[in-house]
mmCIF file as Biopython writes it, N, C-alpha, C and O atoms, coordinates in Angstrom:
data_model
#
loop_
_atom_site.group_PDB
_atom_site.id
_atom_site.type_symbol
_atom_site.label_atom_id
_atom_site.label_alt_id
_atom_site.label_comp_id
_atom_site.label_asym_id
_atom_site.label_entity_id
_atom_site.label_seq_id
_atom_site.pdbx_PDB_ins_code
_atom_site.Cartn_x
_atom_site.Cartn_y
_atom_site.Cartn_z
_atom_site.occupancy
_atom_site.B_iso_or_equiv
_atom_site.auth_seq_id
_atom_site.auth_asym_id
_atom_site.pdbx_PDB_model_num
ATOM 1   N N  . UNK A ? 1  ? 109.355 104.861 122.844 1.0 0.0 1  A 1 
ATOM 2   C CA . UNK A ? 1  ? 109.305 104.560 121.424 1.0 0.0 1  A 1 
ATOM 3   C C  . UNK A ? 1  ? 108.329 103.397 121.221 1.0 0.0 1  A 1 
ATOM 4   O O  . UNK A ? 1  ? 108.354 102.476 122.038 1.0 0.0 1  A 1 
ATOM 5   N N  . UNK A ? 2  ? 107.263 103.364 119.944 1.0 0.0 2  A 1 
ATOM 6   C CA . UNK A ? 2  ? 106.784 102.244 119.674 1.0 0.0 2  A 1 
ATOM 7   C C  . UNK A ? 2  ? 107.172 102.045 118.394 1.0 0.0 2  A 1 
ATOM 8   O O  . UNK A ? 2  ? 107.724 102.745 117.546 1.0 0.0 2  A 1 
ATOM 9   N N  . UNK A ? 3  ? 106.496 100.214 118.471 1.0 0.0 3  A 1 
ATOM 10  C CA . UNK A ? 3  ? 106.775 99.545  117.376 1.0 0.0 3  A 1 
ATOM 11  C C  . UNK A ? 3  ? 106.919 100.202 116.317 1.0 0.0 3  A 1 
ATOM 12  O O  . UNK A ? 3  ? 107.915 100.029 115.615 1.0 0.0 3  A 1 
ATOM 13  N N  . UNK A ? 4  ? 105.925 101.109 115.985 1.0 0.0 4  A 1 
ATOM 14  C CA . UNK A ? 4  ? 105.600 101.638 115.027 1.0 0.0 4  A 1 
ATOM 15  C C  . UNK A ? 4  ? 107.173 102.563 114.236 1.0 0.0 4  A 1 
ATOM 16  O O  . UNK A ? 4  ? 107.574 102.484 113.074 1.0 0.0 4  A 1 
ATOM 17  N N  . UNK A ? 5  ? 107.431 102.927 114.755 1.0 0.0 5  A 1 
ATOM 18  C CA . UNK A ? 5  ? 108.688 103.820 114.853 1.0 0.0 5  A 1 
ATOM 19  C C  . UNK A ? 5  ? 109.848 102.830 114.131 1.0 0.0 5  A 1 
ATOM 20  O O  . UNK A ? 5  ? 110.065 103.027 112.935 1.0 0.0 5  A 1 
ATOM 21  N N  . UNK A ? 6  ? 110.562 101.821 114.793 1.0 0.0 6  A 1 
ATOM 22  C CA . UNK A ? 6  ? 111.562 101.264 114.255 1.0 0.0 6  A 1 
ATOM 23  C C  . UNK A ? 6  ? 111.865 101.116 113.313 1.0 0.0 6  A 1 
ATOM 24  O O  . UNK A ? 6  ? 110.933 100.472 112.832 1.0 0.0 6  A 1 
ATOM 25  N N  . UNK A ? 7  ? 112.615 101.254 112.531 1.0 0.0 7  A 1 
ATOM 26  C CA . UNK A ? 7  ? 113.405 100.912 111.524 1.0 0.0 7  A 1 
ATOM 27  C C  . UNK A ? 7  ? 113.535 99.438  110.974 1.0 0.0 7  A 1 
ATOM 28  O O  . UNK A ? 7  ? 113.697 98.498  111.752 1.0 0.0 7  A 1 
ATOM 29  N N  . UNK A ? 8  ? 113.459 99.270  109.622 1.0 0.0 8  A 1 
ATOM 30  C CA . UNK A ? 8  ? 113.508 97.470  109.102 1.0 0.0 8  A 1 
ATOM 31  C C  . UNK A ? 8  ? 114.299 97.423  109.371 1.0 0.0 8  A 1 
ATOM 32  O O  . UNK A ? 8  ? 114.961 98.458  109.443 1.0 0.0 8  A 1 
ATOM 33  N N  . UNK A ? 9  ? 114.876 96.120  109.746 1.0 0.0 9  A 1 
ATOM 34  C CA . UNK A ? 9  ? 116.602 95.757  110.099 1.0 0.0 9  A 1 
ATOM 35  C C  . UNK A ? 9  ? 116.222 95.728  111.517 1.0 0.0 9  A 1 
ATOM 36  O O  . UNK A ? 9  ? 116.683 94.707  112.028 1.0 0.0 9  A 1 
ATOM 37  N N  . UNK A ? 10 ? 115.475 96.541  112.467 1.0 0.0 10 A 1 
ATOM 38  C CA . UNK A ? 10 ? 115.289 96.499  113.499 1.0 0.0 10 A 1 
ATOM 39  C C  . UNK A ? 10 ? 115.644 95.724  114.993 1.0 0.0 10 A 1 
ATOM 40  O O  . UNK A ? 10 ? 114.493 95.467  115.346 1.0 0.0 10 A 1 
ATOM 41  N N  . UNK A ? 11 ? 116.192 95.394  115.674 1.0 0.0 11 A 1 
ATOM 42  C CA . UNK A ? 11 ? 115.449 94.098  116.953 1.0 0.0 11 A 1 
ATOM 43  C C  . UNK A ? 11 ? 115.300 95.207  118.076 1.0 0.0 11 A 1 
ATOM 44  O O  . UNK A ? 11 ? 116.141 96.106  118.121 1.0 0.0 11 A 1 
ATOM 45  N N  . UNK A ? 12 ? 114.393 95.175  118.863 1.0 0.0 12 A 1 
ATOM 46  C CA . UNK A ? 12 ? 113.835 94.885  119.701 1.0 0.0 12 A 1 
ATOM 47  C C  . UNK A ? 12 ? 112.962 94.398  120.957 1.0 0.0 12 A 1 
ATOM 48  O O  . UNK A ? 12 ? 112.348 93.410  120.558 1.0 0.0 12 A 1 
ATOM 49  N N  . UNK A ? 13 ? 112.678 94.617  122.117 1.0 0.0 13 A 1 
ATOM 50  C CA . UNK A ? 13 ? 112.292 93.876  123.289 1.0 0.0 13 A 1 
ATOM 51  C C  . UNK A ? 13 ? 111.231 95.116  123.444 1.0 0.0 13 A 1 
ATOM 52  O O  . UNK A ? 13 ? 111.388 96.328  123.293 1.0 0.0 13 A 1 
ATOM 53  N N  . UNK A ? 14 ? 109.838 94.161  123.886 1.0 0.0 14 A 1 
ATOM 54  C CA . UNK A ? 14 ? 108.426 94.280  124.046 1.0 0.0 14 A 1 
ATOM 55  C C  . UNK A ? 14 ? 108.976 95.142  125.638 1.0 0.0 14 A 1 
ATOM 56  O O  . UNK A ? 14 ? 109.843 94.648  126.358 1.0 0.0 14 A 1 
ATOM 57  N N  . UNK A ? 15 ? 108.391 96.254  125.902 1.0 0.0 15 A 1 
ATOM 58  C CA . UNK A ? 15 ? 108.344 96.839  126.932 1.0 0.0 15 A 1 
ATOM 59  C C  . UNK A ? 15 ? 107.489 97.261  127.572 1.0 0.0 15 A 1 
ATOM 60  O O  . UNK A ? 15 ? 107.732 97.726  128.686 1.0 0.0 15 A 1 
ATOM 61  N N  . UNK A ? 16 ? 106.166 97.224  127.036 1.0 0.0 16 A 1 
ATOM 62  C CA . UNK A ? 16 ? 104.543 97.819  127.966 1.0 0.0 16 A 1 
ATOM 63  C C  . UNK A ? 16 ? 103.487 97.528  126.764 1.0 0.0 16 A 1 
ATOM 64  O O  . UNK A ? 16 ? 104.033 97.905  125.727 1.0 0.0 16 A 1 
ATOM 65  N N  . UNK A ? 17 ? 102.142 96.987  126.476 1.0 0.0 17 A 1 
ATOM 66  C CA . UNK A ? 17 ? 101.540 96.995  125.953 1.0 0.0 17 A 1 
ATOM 67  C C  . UNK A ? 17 ? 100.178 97.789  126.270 1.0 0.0 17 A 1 
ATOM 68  O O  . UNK A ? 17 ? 99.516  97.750  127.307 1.0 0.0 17 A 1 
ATOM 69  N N  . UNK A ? 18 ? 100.001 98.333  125.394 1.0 0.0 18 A 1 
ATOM 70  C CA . UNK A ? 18 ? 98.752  99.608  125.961 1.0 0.0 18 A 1 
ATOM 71  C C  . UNK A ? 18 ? 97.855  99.395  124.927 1.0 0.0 18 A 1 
ATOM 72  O O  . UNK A ? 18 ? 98.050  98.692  123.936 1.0 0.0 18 A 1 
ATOM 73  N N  . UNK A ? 19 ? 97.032  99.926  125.155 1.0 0.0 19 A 1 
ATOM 74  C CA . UNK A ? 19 ? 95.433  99.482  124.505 1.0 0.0 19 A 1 
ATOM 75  C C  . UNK A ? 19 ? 94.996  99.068  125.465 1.0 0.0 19 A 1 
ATOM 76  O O  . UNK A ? 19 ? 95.556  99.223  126.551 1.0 0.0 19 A 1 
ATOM 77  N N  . UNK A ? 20 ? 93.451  98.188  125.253 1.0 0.0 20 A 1 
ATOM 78  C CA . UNK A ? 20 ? 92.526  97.855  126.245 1.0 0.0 20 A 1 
ATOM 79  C C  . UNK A ? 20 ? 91.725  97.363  125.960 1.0 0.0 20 A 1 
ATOM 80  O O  . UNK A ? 20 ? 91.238  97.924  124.979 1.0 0.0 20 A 1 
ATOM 81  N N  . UNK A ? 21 ? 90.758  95.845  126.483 1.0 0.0 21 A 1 
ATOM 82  C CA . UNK A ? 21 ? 89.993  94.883  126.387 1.0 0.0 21 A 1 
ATOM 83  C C  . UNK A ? 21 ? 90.408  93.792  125.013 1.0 0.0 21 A 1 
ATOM 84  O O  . UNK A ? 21 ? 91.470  93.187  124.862 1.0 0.0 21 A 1 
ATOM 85  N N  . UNK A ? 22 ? 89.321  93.787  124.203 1.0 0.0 22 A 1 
ATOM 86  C CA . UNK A ? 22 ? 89.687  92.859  122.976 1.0 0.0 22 A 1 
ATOM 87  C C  . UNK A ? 22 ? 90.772  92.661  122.104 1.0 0.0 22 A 1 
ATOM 88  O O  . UNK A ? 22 ? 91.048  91.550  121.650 1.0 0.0 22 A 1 
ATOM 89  N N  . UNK A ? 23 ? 91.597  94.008  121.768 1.0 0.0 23 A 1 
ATOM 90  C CA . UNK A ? 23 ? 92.732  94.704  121.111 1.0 0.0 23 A 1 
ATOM 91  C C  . UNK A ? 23 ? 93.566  94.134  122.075 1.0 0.0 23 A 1 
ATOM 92  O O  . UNK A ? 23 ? 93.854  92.945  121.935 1.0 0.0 23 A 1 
ATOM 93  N N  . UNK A ? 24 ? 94.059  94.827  123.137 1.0 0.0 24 A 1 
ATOM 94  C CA . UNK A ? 24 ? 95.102  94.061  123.792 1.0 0.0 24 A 1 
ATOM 95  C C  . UNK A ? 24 ? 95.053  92.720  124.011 1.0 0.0 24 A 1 
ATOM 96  O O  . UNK A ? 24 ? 96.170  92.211  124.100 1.0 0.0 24 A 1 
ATOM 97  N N  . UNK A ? 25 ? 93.898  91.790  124.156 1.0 0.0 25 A 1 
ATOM 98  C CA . UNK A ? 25 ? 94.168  90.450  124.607 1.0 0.0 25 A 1 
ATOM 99  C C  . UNK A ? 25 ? 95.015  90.086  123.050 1.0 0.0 25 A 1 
ATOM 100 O O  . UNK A ? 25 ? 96.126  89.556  123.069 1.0 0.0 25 A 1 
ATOM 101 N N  . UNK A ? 26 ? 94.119  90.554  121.381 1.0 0.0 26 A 1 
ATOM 102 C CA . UNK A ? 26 ? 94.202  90.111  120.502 1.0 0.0 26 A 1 
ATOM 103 C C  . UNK A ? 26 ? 95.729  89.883  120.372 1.0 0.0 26 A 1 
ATOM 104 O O  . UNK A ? 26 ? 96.363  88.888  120.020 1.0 0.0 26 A 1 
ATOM 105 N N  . UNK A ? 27 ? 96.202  91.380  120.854 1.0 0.0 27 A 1 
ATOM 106 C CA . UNK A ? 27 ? 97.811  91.300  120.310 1.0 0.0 27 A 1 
ATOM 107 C C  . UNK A ? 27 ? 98.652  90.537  121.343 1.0 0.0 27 A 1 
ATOM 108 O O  . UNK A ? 27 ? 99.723  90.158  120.869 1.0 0.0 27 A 1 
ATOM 109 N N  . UNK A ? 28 ? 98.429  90.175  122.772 1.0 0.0 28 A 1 
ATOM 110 C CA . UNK A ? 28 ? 98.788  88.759  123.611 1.0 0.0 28 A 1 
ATOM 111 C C  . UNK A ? 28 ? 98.494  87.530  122.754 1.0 0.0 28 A 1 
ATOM 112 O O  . UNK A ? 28 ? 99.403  86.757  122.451 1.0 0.0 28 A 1 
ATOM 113 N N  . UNK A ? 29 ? 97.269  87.348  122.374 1.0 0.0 29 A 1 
ATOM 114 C CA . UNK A ? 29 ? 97.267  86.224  121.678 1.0 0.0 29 A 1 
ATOM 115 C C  . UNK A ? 29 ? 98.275  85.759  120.248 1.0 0.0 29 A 1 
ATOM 116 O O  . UNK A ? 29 ? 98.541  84.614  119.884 1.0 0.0 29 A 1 
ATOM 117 N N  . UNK A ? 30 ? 98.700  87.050  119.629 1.0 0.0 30 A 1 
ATOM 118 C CA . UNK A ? 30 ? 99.299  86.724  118.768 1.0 0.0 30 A 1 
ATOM 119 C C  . UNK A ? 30 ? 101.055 86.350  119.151 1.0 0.0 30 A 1 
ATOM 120 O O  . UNK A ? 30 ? 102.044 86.102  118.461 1.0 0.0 30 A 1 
ATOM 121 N N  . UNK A ? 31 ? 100.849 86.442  120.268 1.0 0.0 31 A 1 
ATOM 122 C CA . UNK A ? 31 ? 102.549 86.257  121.154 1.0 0.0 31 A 1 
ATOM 123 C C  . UNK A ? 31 ? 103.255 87.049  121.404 1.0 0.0 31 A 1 
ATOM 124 O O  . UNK A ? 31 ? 104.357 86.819  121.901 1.0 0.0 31 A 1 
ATOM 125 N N  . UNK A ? 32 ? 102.580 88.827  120.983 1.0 0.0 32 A 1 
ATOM 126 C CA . UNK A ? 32 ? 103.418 89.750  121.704 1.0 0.0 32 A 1 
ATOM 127 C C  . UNK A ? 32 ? 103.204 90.101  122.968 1.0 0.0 32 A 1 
ATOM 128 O O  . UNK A ? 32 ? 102.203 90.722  123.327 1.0 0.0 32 A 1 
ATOM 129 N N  . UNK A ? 33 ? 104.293 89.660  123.864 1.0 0.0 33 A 1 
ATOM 130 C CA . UNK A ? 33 ? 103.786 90.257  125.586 1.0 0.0 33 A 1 
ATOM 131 C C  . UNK A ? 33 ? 105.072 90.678  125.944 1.0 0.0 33 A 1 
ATOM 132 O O  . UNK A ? 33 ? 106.127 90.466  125.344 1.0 0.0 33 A 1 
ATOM 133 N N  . UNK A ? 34 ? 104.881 91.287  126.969 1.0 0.0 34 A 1 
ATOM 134 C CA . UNK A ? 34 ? 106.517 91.754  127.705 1.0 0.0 34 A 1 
ATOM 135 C C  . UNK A ? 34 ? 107.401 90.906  127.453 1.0 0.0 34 A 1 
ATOM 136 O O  . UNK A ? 34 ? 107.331 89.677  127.410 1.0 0.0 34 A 1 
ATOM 137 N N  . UNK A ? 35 ? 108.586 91.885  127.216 1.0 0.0 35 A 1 
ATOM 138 C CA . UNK A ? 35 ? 109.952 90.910  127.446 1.0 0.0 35 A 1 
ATOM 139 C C  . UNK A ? 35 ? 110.186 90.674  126.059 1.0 0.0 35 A 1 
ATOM 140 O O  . UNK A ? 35 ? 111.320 90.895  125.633 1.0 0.0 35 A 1 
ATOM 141 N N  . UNK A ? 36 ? 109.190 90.211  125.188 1.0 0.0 36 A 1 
ATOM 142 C CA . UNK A ? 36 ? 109.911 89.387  123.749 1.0 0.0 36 A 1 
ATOM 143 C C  . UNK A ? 36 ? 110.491 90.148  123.021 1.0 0.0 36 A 1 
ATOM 144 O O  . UNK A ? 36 ? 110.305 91.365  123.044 1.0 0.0 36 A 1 
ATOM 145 N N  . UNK A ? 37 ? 111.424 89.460  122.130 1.0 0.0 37 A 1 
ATOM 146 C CA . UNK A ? 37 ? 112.229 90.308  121.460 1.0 0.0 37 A 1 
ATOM 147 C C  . UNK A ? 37 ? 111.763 90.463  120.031 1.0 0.0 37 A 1 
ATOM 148 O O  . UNK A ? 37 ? 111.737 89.367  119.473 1.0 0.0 37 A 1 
ATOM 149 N N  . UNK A ? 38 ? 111.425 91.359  119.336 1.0 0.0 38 A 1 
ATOM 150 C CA . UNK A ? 38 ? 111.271 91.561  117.947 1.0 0.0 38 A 1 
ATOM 151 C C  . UNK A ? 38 ? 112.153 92.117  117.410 1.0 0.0 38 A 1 
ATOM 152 O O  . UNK A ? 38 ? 112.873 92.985  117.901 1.0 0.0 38 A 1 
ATOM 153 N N  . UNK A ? 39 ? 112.214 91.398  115.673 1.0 0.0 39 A 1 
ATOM 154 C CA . UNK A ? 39 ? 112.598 91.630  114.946 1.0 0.0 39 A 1 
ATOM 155 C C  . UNK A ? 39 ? 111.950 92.483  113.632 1.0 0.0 39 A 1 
ATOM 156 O O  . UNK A ? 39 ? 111.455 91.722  112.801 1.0 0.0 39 A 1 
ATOM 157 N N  . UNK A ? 40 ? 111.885 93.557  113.377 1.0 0.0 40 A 1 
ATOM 158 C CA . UNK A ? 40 ? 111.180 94.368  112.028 1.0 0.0 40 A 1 
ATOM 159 C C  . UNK A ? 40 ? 111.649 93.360  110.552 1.0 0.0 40 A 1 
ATOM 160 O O  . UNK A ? 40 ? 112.858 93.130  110.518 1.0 0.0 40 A 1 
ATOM 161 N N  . UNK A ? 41 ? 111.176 93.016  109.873 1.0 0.0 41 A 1 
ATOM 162 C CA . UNK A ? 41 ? 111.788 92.293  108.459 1.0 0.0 41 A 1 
ATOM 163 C C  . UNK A ? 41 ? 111.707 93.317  107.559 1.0 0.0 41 A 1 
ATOM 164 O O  . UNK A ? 41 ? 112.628 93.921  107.010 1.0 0.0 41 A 1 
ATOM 165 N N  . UNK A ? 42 ? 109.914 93.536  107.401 1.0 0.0 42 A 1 
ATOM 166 C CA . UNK A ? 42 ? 109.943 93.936  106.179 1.0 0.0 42 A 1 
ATOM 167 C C  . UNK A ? 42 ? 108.533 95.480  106.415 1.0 0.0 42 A 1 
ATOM 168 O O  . UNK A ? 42 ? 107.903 95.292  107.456 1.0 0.0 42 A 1 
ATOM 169 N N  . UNK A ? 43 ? 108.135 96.598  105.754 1.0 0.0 43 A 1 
ATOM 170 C CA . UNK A ? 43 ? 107.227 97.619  105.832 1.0 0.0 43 A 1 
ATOM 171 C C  . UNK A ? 43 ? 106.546 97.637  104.598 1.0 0.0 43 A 1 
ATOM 172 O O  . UNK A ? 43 ? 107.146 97.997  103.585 1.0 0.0 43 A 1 
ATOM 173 N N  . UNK A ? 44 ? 105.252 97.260  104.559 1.0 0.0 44 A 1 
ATOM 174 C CA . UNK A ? 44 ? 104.641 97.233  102.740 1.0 0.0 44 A 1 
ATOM 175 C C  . UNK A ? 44 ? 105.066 98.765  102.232 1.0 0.0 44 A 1 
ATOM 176 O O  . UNK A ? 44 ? 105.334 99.721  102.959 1.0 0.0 44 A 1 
ATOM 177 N N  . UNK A ? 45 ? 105.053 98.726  100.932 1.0 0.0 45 A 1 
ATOM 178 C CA . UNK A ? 45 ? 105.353 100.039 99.956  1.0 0.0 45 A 1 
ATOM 179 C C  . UNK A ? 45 ? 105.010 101.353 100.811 1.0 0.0 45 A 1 
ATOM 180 O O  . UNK A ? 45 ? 105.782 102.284 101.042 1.0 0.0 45 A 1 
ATOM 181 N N  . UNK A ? 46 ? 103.333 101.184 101.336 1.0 0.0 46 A 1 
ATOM 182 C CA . UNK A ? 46 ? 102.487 102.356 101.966 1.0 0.0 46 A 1 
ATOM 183 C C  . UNK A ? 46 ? 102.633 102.288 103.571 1.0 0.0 46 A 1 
ATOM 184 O O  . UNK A ? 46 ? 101.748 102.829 104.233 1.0 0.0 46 A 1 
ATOM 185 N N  . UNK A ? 47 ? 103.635 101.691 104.188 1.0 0.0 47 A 1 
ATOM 186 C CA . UNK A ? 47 ? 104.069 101.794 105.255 1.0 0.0 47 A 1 
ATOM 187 C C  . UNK A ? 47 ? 103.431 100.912 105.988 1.0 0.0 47 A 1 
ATOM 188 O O  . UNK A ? 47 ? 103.887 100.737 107.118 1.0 0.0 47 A 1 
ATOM 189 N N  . UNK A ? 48 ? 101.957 99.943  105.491 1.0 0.0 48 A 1 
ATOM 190 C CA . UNK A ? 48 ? 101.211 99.557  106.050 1.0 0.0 48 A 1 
ATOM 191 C C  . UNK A ? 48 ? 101.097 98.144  105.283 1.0 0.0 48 A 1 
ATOM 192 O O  . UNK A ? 48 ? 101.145 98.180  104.054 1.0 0.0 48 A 1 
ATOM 193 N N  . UNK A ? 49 ? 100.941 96.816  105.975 1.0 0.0 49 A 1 
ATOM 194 C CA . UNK A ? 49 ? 100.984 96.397  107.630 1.0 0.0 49 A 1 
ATOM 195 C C  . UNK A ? 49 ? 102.454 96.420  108.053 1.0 0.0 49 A 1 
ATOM 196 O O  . UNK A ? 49 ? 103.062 97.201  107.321 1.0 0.0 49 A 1 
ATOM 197 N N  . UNK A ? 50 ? 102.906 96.097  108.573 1.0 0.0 50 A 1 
ATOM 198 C CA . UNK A ? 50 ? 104.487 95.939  109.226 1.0 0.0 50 A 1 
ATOM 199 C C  . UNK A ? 50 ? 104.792 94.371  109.404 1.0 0.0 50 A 1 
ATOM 200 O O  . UNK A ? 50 ? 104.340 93.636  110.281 1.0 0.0 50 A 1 
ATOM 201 N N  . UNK A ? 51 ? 105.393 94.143  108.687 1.0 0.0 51 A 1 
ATOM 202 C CA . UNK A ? 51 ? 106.189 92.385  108.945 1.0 0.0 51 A 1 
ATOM 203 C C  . UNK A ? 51 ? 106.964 92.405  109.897 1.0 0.0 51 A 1 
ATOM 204 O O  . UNK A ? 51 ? 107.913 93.188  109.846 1.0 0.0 51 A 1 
ATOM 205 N N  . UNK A ? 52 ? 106.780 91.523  111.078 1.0 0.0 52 A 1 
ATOM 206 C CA . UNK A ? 52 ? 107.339 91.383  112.116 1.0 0.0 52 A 1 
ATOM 207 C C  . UNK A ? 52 ? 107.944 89.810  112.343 1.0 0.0 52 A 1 
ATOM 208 O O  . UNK A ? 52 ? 107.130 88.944  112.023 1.0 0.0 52 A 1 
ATOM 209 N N  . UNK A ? 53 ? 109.384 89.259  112.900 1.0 0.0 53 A 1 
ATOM 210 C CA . UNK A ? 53 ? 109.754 88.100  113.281 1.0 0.0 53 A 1 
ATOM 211 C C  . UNK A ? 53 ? 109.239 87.985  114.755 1.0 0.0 53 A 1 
ATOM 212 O O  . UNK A ? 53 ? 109.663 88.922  115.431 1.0 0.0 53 A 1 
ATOM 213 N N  . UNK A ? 54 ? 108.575 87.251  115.340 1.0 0.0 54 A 1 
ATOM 214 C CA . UNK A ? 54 ? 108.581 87.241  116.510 1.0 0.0 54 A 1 
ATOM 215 C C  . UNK A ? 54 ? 108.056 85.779  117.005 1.0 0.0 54 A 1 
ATOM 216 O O  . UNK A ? 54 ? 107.012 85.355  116.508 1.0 0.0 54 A 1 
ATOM 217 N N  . UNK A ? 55 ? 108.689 85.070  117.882 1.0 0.0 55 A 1 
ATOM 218 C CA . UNK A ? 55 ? 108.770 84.221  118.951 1.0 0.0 55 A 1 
ATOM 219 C C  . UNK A ? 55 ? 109.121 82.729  117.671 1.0 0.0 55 A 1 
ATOM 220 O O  . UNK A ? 55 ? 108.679 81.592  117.840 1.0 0.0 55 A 1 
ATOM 221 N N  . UNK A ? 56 ? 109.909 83.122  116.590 1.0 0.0 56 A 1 
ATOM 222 C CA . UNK A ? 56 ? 110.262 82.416  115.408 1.0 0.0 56 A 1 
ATOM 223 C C  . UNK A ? 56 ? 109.523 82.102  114.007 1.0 0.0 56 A 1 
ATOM 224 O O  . UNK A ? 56 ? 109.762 81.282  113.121 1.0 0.0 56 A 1 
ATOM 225 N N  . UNK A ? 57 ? 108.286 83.329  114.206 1.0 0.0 57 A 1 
ATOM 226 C CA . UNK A ? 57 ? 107.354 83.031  112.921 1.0 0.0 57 A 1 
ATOM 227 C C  . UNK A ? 57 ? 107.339 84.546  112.743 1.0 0.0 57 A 1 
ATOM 228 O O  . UNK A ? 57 ? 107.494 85.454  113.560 1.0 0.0 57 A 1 
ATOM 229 N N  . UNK A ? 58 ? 107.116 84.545  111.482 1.0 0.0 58 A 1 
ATOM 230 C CA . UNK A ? 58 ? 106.565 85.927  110.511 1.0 0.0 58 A 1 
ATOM 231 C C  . UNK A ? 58 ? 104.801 86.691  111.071 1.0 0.0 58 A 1 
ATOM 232 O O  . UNK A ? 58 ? 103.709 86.219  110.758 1.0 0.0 58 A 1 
ATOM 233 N N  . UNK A ? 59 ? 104.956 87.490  111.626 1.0 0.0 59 A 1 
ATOM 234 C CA . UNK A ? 59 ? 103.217 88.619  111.464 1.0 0.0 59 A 1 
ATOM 235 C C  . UNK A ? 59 ? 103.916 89.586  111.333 1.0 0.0 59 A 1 
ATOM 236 O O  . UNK A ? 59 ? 104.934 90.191  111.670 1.0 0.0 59 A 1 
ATOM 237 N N  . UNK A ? 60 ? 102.497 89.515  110.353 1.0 0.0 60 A 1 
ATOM 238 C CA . UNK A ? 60 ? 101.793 91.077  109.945 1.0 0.0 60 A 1 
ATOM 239 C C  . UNK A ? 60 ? 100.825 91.448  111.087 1.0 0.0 60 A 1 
ATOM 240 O O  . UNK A ? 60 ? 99.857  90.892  111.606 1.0 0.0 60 A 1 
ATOM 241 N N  . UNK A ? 61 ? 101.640 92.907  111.315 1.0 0.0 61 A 1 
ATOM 242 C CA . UNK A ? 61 ? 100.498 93.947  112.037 1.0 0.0 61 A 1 
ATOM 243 C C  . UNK A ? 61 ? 100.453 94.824  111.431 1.0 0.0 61 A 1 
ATOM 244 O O  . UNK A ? 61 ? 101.468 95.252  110.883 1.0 0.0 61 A 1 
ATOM 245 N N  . UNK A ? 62 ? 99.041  95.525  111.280 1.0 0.0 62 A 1 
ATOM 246 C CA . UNK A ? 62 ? 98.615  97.084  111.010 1.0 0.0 62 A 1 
ATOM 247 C C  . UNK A ? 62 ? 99.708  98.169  112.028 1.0 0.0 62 A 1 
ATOM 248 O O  . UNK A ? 62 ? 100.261 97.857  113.082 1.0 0.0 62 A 1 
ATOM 249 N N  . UNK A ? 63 ? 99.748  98.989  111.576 1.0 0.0 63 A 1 
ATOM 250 C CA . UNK A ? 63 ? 100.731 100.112 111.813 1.0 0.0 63 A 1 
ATOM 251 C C  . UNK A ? 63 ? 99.619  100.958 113.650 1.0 0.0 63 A 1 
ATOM 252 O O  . UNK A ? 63 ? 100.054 101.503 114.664 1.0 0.0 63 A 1 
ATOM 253 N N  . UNK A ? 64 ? 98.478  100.692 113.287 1.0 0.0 64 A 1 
ATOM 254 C CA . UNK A ? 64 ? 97.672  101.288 114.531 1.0 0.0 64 A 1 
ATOM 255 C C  . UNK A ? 64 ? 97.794  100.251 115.303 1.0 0.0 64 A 1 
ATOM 256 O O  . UNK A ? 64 ? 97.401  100.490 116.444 1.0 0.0 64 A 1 
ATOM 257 N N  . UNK A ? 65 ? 98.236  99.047  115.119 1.0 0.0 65 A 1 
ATOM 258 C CA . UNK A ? 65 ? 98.151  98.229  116.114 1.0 0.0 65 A 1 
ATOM 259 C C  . UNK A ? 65 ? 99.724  98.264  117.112 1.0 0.0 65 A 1 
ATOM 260 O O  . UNK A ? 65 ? 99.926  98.403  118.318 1.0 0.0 65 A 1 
ATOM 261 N N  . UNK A ? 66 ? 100.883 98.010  115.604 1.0 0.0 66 A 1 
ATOM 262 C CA . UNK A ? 66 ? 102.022 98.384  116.204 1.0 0.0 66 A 1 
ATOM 263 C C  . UNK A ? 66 ? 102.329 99.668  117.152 1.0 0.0 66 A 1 
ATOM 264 O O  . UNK A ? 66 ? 103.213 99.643  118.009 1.0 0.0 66 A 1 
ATOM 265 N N  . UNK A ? 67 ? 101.518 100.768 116.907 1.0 0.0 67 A 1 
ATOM 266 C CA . UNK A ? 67 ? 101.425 102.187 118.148 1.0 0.0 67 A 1 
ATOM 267 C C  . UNK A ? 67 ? 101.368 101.443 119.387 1.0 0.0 67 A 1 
ATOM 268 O O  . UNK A ? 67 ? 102.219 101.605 120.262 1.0 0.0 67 A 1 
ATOM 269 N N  . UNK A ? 68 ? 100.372 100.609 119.506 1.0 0.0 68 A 1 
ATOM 270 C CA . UNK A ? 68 ? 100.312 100.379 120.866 1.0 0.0 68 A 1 
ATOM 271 C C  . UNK A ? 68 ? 101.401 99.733  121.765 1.0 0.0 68 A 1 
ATOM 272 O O  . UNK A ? 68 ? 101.494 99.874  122.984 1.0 0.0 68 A 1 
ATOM 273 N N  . UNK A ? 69 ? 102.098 99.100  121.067 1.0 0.0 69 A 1 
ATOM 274 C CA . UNK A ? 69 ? 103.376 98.857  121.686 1.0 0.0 69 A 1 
ATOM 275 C C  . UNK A ? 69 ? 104.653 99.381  121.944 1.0 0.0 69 A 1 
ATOM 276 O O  . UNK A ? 69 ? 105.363 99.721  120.998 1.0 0.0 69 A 1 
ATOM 277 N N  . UNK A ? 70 ? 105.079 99.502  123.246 1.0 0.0 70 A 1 
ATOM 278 C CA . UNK A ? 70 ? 106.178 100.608 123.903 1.0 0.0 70 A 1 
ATOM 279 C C  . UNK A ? 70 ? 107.254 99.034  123.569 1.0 0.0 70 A 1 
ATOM 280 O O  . UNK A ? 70 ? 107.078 97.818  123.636 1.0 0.0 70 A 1 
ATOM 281 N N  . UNK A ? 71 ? 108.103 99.737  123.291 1.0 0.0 71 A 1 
ATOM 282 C CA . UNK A ? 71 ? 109.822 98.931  123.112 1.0 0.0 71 A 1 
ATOM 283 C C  . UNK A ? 71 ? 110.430 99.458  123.628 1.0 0.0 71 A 1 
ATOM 284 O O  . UNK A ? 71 ? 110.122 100.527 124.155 1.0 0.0 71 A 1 
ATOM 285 N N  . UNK A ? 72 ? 111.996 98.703  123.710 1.0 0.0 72 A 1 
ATOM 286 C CA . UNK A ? 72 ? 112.754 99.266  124.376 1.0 0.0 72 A 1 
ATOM 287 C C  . UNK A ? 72 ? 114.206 99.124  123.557 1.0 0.0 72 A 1 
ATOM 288 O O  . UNK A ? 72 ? 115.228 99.630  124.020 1.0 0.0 72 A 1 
#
């Protein structure tokens, strides 16, 4: 299952990050890496970007970005 998938109300734990070169470092840099636990908050009207709680602050990711991440 990825990010993309979950349900608001959501929590889950970061389980494999896929993509490759700039994209994946980008979404490490933003503090998603193995192991962490996310929380889903909120999905704009058009499903797009996805409000995420994670490592105690609020992001927004694009919905193609959230694909790339396997949860668990």
């Amino acid at each position: 299952m990825t990010l993309k998938e979950v349900p608001v109300g959501g929590s889950v734990k970061i389980a494999k990050l896929n993509g490759e070169g700039p994209v994946k470092r980008r979404i490490m840099d933003m503090g998603l890496t193995k192991g962490v636990e996310i929380y889903v908050r909120k999905v704009a009207p058009l499903g797009d970007p996805i409000e995420i709680t994670v490592r105690g602050y609020e992001l927004s990711i694009r919905k193609s970005d959230a694909q790339m991440i396997e949860v668990e």
